[in-house]
N, C-alpha and C positions, 0 to 999 in steps of 0.2 A: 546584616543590620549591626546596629551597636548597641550596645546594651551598658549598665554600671555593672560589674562584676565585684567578687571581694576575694581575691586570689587565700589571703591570708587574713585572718579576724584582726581588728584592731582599732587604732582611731581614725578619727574622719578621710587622712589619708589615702589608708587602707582600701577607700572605695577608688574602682579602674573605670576607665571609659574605654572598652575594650571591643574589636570586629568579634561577632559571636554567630553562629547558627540561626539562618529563620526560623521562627516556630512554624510547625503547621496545625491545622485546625483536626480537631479527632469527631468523632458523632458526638452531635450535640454539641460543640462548638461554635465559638466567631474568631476571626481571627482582628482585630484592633490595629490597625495604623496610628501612634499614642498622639496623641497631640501634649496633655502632659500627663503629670503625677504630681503627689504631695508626700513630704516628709511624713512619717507617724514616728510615734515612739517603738514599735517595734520595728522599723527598718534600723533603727538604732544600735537595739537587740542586740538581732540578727548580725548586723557589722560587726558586734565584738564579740561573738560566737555563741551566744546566749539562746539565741529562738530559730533553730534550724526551720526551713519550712517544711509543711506537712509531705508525708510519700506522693511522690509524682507531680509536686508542682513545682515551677520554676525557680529555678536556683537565684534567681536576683531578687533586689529589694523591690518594693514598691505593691501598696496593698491595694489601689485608687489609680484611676486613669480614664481621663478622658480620651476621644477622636473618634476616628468614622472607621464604619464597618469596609476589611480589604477583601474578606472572602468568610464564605461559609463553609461549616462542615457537613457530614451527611446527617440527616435527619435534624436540619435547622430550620426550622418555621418562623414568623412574626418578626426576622431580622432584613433585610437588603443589604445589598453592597451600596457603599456611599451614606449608609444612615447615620447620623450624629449623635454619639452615644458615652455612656460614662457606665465603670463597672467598678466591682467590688470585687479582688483578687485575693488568690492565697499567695500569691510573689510574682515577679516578672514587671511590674510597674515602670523601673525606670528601666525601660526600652524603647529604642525606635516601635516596635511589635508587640504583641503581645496575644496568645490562645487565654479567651476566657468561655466559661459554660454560658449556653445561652440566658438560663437561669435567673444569670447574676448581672446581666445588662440591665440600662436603664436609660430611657430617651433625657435628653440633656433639656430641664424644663426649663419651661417658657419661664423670658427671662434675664439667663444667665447665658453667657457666654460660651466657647466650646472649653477652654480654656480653665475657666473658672468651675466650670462642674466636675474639674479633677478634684477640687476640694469639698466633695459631697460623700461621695457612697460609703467609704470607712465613716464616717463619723455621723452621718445620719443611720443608714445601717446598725452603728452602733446605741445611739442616742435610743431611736423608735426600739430596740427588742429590748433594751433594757429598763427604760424609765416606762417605757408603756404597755409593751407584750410582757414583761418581769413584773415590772413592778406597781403597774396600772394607775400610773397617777392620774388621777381627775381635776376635775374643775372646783377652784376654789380653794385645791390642799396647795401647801408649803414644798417647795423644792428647793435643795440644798445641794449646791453644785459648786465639788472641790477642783480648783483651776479652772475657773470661771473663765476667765481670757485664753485658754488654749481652744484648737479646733473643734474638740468633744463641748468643754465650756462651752462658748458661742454657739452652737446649733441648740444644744441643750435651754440654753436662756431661751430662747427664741423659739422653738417648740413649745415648753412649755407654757411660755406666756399666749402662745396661739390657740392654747387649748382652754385658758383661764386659770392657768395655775399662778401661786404668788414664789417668785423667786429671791432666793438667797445665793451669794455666791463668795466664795475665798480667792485673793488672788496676793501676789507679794509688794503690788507698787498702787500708787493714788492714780496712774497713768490707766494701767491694767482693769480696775476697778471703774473708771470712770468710761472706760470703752465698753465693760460689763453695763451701767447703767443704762448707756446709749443702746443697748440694743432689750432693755427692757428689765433688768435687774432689778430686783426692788429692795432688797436689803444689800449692804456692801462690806466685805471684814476683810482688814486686812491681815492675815496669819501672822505677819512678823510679828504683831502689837496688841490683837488682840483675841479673844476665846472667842472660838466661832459656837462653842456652847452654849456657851452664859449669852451671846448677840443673837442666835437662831432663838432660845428660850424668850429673850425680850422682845425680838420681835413677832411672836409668834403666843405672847400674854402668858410665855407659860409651859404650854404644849408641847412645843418642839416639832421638829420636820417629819411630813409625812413620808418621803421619803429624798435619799441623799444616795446623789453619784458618785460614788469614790476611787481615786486613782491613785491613793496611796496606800492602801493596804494595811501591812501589819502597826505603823506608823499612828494611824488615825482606829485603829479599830473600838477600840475602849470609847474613845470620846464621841464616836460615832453614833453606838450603843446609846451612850448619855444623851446624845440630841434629839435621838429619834421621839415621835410624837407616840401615845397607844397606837398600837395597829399599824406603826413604822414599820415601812420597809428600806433595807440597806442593799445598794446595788453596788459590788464592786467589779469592776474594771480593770483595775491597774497595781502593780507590787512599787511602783517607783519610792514609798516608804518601810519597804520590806516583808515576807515572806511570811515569817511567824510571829503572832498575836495571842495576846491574852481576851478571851472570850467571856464576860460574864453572866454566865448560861439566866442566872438570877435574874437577872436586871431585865435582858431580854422576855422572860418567862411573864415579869409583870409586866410587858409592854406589849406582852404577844404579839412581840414584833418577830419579823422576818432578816435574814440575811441571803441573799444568794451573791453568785460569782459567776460570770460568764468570760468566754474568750469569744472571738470573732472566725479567728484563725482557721481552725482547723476543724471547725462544724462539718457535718457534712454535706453534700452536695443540697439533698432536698430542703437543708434548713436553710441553707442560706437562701433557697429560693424560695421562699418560706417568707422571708425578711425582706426582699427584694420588690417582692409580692405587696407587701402589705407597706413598706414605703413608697412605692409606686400609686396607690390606693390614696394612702392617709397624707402624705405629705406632699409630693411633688404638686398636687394643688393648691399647695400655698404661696410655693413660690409663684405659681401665675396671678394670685390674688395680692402679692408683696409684699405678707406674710414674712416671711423667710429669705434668707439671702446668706449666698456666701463669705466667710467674711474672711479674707485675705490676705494677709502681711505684706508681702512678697514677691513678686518673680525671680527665675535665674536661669540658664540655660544646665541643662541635665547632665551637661558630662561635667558640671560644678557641683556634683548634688554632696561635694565633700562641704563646701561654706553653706551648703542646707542643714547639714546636721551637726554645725556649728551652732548655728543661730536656736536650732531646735535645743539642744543638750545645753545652753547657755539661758533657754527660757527667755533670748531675746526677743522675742514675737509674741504676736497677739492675732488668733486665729490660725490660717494655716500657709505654711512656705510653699510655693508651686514649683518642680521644677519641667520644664519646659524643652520639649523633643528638639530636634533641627527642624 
């Protein structure tokens, strides 16, 4: 098969479309015929030597992938060969193939296309364990979601608004922001211009966010702190504004609010089935009810996935890049 390789870390370049080794399937595996995959920020990473994958998983990018089931391994139940499926990966994405745990499969809901459901399981997976299994937002509270137009963005508006929460979001253009509202955004800031503080605080009488998805890290932490609502919770995600922050234990203490940090990556096997589980449960229902939907930028063929993480690290898109098998 062929696979995107990264012989040597670096820029977009750097990624090969290279003849590679079939995978094969171990117990408790499927083995995936890819139809495609999607860019994330950690295949990014990973390209410029930053997010090796976790022990024993495959050496290529790609965390997300749809296509049909080509073979089982021993002890696989509840899968068939030929089934139409989308999974949540620790690497091997952008491959003709790909061995995923049974686990972490998921039928390609009604809907959406086979194609289009590459742009689900990282970023739903992600969305549901953090804003709902973390940070349990309900009906009625404030969500505050940073890069509202990115793939996390876009599922997150639309989850939440499916549950009755009222959404805020940050994004850098009137373009980005106006794509945020079409999918149900209710507050709109744009960061160049202005304080998503002082805009969450007024739209919210006061209060502030019950809680807020964050993908920048050390960057946003303080003012984070400052938006949150009493009883706020902060869920980060993402270092894309840096590593180390100032924390003001104080502030937090009178808001008896909450901070946590999850990764997706490198959980292990039973969590992720865990999370698999319970998006399968809570959400894949919506999209048959049209609810939810994925929301797309993009196509390209995969051994391009260099002009994928072009467009990604240039934040020229809104939602998510597909790249797409032979």
């Amino acid at each position: 098969m062929h696979a995107i390789t990264i012989p040597e870390p670096g820029g977009p370049e750097s990624l090969v479309w290279a003849e590679v080794p079939d995978p094969q399937p171990g117990e408790g595996e499927v083995l995936v015929e890819v139809a495609a995959s999607a860019v994330n920020r950690a295949d990014i990473m990973q390209r410029q030597g930053f997010y090796d994958p976790p022990p024993g998983a495959s050496p290529y990018p790609g965390l997300e992938c749809s296509g049909r089931v080509a073979a089982l391994g021993p002890g696989v139940s509840g899968a068939a060969v030929g089934d139409e499926v989308c999974a949540l990966l620790s690497g091997g994405g952008y491959a003709e193939k790909v061995v995923v745990p049974a686990g972490q499969l998921l039928p390609v809901p009604q809907g959406v296309d086979l194609k289009g459901a590459a742009a689900l399981p990282e970023v739903v997976c992600t969305v549901w364990s953090n804003v709902f299994m973390v940070a349990h937002l309900r009906p009625g509270e404030t969500l505050l979601v940073h890069g509202g137009s990115s793939g996390i963005g876009t599922m997150a508006i639309q989850l939440a608004k499916a549950v009755g929460a009222k959404v805020a979001v940050t994004a850098g253009t009137k373009e980005k922001l106006e794509r945020c509202a079409e999918l149900g955004a209710d507050v709109l800031i744009n960061y160049r211009d202005q304080d998503f503080v002082a805009e969450v605080k007024d739209a919210t009488g006061g209060a502030g966010a019950d809680v807020i998805l964050d993908n920048m890290g050390a960057k946003y932490l303080d003012r984070n702190v400052q938006a949150l609502a009493v009883n706020g919770r902060l869920a980060i995600i993402g270092m894309q504004g840096g590593r180390k922050g100032e924390l003001n234990i104080g502030t937090l203490l009178a808001k008896r609010a909450a901070v946590s940090a999850t990764s997706l990556r490198a959980r292990p096997l039973e969590e992720k089935a865990a999370i698999v589980a319970a998006v399968r449960e809570h959400v894949w229902p919506l999209f048959a009810g049209g609810h939810v939907r994925p929301v797309v930028d993009r196509e390209m063929p995969m051994s391009e996935a260099a002009e994928g993480h072009r467009v990604v690290e240039e934040s020229g898109h809104i939602g998510k890049v597909l790249l797409v098998a032979p």
